[in-house]
C-alpha positions in Angstrom: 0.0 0.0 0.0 3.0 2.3 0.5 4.1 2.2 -2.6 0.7 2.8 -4.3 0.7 6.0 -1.7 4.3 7.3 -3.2 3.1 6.7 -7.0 0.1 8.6 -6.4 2.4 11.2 -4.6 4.8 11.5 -6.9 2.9 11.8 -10.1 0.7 15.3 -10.5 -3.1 14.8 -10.2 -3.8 16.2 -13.4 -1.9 13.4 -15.5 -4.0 10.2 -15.8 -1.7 7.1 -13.3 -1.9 3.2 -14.0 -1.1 1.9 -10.7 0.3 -2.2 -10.9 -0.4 -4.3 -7.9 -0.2 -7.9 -6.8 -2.1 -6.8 -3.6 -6.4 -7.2 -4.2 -6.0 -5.9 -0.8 -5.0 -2.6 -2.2 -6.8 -2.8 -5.2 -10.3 -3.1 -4.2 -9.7 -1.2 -0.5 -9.2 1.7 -3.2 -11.9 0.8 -5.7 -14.5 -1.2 -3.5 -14.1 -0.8 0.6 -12.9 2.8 1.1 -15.9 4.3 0.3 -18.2 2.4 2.8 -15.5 2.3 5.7 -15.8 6.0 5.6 -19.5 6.1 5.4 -19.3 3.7 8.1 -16.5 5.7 10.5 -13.8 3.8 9.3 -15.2 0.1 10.3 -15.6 -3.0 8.1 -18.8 -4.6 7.3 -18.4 -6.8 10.7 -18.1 -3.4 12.5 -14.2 -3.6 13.4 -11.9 -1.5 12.5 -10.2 -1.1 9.5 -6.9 -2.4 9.4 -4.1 0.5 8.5 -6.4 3.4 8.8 -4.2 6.0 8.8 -2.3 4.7 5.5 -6.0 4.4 3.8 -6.8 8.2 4.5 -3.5 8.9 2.8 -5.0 7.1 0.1 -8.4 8.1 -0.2 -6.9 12.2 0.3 -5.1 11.0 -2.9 -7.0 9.0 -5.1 -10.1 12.1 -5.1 -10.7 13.9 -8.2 -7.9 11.8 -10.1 -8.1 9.2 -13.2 -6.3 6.0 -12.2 -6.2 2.6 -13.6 -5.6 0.0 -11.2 -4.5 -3.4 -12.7 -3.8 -6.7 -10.5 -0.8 -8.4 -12.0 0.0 -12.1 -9.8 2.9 -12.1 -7.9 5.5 -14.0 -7.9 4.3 -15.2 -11.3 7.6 -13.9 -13.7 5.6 -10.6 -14.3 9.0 -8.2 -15.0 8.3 -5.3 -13.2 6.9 -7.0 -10.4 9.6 -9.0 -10.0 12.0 -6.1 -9.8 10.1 -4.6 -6.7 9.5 -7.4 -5.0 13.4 -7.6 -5.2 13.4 -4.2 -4.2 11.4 -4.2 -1.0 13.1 -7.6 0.0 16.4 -5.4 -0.2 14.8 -2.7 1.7 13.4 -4.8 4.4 17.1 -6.4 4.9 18.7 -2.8 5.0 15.9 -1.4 7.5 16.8 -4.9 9.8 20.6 -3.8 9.5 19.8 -0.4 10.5 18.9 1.3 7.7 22.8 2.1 5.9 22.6 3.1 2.6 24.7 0.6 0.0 24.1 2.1 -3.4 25.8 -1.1 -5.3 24.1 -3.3 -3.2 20.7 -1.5 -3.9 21.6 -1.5 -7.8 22.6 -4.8 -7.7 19.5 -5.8 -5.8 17.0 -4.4 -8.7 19.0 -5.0 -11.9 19.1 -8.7 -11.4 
């Protein structure tokens, strides 16, 4: 979800956006559940609360007014660009466990192959 947030952030909301995800979680919080968890004061259907509220008001502040495509792609299932994040956020996850040094070969290294 936090890299759907940082596309939508870094691309102006006048230019149309085709978001990729392997996450339906994302996809159809954004397209299906956000509008009834805010009708519903941020609760799911069963009347808990939704899970990562504060990322999902990130997104729905974002996603208003703009033209976005959102397109599941599987994971994990030789899709190229997919496979390069993953690789990516495996990297980053490693780094952030180390405490958080920055390795600019090792990041490269880490999304090129």
């Amino acid at each position: 979800m936090t890299a759907a947030i940082k596309a939508l952030e870094a691309v102006s909301q006048d230019l149309p956006i085709l978001i990729h995800s392997d996450s339906q979680y994302v996809i159809k919080g954004a397209t299906e559940w956000l509008r009834g968890w805010k009708a519903k004061g941020w609760r799911k259907a069963d009347g808990k609360p939704v899970m990562n509220q504060d990322l999902w008001m990130q997104m729905d502040a974002l996603i208003v007014g703009r033209q976005i495509t959102w397109k599941w792609v599987k994971g994990h299932a030789g899709h190229p660009e997919n496979e390069r994040v993953d690789r990516l956020a495996n990297w980053e996850a490693v780094r952030a466990a180390a405490g958080g040094g920055t390795d600019v070969k090792s990041a490269d290294a880490a999304i090129s192959s």
